[in-house]
NUDONU-704874 format. One record per residue: x, y, z of N, C-alpha, C in turn; residue in three letters. Coordinates in nm, 2 decimals, decimal comma, padded with zeros to 4 digits, always signed. Layout:
<n_east X	n_north Y	n_up Z	ca_east X	ca_north Y	ca_up Z	c_east X	c_north Y	c_up Z	residu ALA> $
...
REM end
This chain:
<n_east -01,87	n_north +00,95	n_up -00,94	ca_east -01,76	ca_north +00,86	ca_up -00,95	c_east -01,67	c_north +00,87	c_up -00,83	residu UNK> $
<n_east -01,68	n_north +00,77	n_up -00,74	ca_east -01,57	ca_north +00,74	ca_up -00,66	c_east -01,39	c_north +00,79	c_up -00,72	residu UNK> $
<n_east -01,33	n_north +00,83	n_up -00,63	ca_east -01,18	ca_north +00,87	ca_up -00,62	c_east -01,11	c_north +00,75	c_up -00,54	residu UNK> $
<n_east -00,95	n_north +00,74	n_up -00,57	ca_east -00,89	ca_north +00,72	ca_up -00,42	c_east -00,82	c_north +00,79	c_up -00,44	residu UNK> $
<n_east -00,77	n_north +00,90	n_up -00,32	ca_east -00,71	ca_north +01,00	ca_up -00,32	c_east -00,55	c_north +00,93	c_up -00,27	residu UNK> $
<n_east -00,45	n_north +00,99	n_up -00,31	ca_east -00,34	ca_north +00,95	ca_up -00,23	c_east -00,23	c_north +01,06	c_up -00,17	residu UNK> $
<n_east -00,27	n_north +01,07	n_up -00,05	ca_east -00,16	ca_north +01,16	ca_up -00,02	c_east -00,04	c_north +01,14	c_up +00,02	residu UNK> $
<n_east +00,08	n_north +01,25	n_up +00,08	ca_east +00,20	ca_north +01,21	ca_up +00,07	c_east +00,29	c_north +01,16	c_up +00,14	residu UNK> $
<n_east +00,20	n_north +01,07	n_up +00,27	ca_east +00,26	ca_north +01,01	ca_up +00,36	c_east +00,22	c_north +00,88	c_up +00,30	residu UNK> $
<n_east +00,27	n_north +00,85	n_up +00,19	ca_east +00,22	ca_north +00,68	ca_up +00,17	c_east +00,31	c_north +00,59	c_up +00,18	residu UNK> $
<n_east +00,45	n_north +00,63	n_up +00,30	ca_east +00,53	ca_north +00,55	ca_up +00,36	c_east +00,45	c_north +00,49	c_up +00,46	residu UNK> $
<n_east +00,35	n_north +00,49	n_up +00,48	ca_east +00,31	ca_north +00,47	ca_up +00,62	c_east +00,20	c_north +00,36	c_up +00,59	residu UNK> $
<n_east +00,21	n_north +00,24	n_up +00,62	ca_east +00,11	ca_north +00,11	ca_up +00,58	c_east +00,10	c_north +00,03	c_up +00,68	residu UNK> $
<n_east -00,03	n_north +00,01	n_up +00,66	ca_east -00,08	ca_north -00,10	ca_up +00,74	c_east -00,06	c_north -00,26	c_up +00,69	residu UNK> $
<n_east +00,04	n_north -00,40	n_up +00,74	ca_east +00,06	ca_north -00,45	ca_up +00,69	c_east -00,05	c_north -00,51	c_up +00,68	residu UNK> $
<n_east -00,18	n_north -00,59	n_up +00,64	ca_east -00,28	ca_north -00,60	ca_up +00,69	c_east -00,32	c_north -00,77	c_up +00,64	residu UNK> $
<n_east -00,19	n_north -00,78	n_up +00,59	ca_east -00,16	ca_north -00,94	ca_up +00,53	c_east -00,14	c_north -01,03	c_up +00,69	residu UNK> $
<n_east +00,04	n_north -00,90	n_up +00,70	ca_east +00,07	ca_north -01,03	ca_up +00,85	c_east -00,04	c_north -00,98	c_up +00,96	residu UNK> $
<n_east -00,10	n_north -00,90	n_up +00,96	ca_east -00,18	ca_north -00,89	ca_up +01,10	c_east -00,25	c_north -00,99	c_up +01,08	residu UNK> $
<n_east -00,35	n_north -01,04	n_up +00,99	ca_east -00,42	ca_north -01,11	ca_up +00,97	c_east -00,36	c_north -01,27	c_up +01,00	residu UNK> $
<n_east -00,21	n_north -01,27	n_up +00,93	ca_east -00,19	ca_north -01,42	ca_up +01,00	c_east -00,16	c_north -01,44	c_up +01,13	residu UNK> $
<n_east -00,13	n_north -01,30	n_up +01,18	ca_east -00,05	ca_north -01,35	ca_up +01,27	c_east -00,19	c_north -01,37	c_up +01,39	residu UNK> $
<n_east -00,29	n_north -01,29	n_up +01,35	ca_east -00,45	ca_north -01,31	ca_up +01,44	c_east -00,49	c_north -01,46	c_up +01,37	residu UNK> $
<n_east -00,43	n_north -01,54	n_up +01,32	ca_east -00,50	ca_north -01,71	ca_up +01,27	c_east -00,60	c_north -01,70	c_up +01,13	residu UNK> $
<n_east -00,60	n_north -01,58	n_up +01,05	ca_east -00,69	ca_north -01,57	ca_up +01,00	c_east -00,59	c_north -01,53	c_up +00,84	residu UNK> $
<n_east -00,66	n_north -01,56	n_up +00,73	ca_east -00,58	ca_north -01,55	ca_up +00,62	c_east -00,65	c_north -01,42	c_up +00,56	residu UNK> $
<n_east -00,62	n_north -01,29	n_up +00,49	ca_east -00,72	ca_north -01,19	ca_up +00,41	c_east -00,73	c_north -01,25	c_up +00,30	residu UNK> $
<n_east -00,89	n_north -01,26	n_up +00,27	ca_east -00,94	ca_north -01,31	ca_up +00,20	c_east -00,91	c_north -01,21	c_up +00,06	residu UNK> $
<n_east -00,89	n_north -01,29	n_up -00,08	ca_east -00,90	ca_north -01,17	ca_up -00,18	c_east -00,99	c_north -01,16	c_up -00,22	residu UNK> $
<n_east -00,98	n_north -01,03	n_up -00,34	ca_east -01,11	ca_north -01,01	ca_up -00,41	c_east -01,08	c_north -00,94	c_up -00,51	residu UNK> $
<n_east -01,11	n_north -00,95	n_up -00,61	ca_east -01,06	ca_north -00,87	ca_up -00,74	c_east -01,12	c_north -00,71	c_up -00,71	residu UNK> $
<n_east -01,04	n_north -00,62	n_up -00,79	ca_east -01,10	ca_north -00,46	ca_up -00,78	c_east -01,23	c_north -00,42	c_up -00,85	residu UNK> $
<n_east -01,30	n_north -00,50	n_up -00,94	ca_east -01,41	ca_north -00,48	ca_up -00,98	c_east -01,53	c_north -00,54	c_up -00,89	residu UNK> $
<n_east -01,48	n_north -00,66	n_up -00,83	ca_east -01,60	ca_north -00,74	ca_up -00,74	c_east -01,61	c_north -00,64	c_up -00,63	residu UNK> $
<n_east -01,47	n_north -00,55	n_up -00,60	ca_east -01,52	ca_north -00,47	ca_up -00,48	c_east -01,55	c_north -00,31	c_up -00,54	residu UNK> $
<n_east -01,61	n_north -00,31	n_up -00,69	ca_east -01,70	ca_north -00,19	ca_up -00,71	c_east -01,56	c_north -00,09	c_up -00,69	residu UNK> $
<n_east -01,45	n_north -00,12	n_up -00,73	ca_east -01,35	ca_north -00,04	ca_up -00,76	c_east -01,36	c_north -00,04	c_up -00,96	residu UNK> $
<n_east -01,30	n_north +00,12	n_up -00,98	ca_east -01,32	ca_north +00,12	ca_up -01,12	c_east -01,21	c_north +00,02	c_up -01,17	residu UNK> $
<n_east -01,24	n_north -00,02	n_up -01,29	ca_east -01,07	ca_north -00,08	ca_up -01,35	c_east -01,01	c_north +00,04	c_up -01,42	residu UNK> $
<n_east -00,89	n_north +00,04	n_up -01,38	ca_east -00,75	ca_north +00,10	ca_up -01,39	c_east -00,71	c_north +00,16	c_up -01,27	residu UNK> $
<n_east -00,79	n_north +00,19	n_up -01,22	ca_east -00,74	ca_north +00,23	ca_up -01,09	c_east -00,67	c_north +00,20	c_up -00,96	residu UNK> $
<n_east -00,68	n_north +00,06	n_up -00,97	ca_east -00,53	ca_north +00,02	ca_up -00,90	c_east -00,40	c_north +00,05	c_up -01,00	residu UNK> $
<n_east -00,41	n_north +00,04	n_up -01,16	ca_east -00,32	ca_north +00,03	ca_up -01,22	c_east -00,26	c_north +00,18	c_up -01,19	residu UNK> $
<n_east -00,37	n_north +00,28	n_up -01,22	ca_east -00,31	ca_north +00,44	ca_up -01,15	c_east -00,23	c_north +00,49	c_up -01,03	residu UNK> $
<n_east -00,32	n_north +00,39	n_up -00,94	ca_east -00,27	ca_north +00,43	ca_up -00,79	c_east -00,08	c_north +00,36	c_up -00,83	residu UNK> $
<n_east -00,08	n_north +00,25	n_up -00,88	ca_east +00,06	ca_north +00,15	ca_up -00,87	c_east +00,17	c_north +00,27	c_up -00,94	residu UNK> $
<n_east +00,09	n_north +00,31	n_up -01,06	ca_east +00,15	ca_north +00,38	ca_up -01,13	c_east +00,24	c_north +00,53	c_up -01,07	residu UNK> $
<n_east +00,14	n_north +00,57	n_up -00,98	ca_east +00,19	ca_north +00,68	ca_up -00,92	c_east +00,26	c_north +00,63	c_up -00,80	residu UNK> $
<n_east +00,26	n_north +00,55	n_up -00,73	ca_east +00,39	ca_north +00,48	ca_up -00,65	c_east +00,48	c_north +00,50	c_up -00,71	residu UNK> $
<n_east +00,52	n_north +00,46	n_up -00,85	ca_east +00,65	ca_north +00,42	ca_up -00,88	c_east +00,69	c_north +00,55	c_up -00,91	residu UNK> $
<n_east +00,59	n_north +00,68	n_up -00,97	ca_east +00,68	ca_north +00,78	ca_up -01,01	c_east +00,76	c_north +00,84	c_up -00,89	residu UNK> $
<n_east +00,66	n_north +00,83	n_up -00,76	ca_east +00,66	ca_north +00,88	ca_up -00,62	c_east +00,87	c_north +00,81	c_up -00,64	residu UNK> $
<n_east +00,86	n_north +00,68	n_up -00,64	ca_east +01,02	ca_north +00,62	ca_up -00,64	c_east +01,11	c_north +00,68	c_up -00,71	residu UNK> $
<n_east +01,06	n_north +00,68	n_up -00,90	ca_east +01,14	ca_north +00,74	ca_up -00,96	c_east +01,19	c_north +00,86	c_up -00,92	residu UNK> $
<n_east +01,07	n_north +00,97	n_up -00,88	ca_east +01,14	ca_north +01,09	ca_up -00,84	c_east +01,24	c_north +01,13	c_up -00,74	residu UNK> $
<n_east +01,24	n_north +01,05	n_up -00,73	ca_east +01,36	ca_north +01,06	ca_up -00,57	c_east +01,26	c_north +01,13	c_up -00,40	residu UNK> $
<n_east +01,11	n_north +01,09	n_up -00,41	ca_east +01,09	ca_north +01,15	ca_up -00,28	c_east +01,03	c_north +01,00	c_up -00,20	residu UNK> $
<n_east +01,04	n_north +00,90	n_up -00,25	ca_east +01,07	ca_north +00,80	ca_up -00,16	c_east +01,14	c_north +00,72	c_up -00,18	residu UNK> $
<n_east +01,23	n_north +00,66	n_up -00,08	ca_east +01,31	ca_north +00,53	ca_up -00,08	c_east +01,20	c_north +00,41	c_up -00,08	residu UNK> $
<n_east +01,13	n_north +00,39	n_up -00,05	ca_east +01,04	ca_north +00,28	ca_up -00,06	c_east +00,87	c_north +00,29	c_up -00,01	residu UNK> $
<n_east +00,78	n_north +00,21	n_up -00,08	ca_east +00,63	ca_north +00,22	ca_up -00,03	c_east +00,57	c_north +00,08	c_up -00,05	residu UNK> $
<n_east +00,53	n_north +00,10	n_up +00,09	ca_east +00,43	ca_north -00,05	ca_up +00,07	c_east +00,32	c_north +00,00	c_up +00,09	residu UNK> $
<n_east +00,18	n_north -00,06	n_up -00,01	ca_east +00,08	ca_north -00,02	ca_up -00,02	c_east -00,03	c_north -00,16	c_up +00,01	residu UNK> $
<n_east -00,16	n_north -00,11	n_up +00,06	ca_east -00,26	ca_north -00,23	ca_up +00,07	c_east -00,36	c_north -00,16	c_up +00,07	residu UNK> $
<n_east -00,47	n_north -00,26	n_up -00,04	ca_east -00,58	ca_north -00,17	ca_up -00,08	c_east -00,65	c_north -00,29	c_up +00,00	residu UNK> $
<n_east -00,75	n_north -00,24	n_up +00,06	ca_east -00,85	ca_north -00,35	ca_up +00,21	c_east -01,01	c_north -00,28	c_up +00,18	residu UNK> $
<n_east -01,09	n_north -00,37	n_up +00,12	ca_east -01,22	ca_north -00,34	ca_up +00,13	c_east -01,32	c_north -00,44	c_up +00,21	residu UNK> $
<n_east -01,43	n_north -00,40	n_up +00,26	ca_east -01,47	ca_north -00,52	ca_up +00,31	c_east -01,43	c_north -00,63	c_up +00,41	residu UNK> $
<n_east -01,27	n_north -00,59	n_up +00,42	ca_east -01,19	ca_north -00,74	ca_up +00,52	c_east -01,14	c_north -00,81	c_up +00,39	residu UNK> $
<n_east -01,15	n_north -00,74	n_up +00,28	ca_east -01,09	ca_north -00,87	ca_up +00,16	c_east -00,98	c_north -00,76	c_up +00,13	residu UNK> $
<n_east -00,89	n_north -00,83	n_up +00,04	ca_east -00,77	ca_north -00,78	ca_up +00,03	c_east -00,78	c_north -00,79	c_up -00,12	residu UNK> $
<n_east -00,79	n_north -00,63	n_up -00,15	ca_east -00,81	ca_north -00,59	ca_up -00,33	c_east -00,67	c_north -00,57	c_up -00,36	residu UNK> $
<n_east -00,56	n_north -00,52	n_up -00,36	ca_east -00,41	ca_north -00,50	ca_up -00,40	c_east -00,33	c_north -00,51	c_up -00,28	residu UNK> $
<n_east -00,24	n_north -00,56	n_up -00,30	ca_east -00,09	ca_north -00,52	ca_up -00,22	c_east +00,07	c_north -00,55	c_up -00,30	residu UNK> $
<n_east +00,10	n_north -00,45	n_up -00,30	ca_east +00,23	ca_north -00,43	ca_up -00,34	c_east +00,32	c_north -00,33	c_up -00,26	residu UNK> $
<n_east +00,49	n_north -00,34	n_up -00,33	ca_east +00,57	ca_north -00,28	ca_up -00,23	c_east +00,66	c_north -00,24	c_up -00,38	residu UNK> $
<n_east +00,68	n_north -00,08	n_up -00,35	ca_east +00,76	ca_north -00,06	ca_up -00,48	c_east +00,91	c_north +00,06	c_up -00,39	residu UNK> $
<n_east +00,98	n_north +00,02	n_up -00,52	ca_east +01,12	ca_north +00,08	ca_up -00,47	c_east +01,26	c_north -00,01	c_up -00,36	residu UNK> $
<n_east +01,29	n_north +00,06	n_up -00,27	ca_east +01,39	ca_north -00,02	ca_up -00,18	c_east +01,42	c_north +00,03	c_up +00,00	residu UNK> $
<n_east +01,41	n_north -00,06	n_up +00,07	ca_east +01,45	ca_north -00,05	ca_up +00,24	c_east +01,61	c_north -00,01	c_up +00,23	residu UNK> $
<n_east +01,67	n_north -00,05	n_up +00,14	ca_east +01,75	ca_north +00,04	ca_up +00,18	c_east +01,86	c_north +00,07	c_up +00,03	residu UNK> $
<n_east +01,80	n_north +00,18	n_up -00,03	ca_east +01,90	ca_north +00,22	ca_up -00,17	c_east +02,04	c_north +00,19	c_up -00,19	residu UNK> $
<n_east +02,09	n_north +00,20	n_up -00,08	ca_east +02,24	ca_north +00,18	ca_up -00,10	c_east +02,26	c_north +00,06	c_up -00,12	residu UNK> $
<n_east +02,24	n_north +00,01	n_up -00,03	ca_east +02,24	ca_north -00,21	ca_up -00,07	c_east +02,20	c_north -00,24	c_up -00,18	residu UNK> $
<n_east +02,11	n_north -00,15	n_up -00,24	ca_east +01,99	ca_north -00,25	ca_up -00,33	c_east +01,89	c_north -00,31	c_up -00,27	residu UNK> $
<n_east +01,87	n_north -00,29	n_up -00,14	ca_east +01,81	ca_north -00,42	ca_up -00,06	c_east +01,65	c_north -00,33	c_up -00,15	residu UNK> $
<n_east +01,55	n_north -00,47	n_up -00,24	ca_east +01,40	ca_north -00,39	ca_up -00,21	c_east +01,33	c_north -00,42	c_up -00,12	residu UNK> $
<n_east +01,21	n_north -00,36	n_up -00,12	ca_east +01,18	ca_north -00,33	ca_up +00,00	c_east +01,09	c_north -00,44	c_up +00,00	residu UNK> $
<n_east +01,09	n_north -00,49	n_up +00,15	ca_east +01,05	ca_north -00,64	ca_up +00,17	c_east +00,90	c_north -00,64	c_up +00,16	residu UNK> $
<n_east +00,80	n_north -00,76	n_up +00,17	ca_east +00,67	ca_north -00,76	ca_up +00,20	c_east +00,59	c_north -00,74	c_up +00,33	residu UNK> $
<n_east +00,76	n_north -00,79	n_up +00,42	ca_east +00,69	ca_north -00,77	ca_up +00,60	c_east +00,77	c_north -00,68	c_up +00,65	residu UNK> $
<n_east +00,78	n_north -00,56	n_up +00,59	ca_east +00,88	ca_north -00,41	ca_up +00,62	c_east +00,82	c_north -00,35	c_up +00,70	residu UNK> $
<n_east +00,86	n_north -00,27	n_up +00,81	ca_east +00,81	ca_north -00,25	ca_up +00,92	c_east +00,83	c_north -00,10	c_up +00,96	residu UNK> $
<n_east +00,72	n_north +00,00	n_up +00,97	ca_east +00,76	ca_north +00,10	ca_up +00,93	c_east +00,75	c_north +00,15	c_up +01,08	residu UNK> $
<n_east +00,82	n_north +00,28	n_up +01,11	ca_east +00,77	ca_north +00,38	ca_up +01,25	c_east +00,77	c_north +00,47	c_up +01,20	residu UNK> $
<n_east +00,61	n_north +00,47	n_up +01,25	ca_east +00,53	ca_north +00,65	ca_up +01,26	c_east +00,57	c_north +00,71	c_up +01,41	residu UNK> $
<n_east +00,61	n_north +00,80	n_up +01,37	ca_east +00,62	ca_north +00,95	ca_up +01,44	c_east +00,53	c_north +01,03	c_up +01,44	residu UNK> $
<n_east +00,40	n_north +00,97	n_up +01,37	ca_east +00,26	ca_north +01,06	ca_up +01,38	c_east +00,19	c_north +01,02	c_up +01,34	residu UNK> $
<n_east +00,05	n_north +01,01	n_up +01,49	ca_east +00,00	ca_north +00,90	ca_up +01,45	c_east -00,18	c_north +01,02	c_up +01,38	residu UNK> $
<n_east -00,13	n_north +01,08	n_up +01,38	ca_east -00,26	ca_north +01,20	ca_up +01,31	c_east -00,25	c_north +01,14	c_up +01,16	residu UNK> $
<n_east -00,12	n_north +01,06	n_up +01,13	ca_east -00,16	ca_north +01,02	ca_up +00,93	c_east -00,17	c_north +00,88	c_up +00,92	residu UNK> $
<n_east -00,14	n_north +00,80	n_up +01,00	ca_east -00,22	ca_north +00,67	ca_up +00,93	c_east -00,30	c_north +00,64	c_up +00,83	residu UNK> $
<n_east -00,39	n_north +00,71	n_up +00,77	ca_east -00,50	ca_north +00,68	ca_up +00,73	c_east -00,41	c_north +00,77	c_up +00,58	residu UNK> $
<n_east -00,39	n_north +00,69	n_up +00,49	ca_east -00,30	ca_north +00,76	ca_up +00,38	c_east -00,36	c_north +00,79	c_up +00,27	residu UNK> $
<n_east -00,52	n_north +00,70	n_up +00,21	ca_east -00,60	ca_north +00,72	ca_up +00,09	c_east -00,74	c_north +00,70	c_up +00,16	residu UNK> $
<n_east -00,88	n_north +00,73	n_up +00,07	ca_east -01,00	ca_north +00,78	ca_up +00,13	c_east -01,06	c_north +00,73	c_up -00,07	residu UNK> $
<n_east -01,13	n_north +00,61	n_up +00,03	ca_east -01,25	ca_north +00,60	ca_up -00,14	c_east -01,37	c_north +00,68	c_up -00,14	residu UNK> $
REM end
């Protein structure tokens, strides 16, 4: 049985929606079962985002699940900036300070 692991730099995303428009090209979707993902398991991964929020160890996460070049989930949970209220946008723009973690989950 396949995993996706998630470790705990998952402030750090690839937006891989706007790359795509902004290269002329739209990410195609694809449901999580057509890409041989189990079901519930995006619901898991979403689920542990939010606790990640509720606990207080992130102010915000944007996540994208990319198989194939097709785009299986994207969501953004929490806030850019807590004090405002501002949540955290779709085209949030993050800086890494290390580029050794990019790579934030592993199917």
């Amino acid at each position: 049985m396949k995993r996706i692991v998630v470790f705990g730099a998952v402030v750090l995303a690839m937006n891989f929606e706007l790359f795509c428009e902004e290269a002329g090209r739209k990410a195609a979707a694809a449901s999580p079962e057509s890409a041989g993902i189990q079901p519930g398991c995006i619901a898991d991964a979403e689920k542990r985002m939010q606790e990640f929020i509720d606990a207080g160890e992130f102010a915000g996460i944007s996540t994208a699940v990319v198989k194939d070049g097709k785009m299986i989930e994207r969501a953004d949970f929490g806030f850019a900036d807590i004090e405002k209220g501002v949540p955290m946008p779709r085209d949030a723009i993050f800086r890494i300070f290390s580029m050794s973690k990019p790579i934030t989950a592993a199917g």
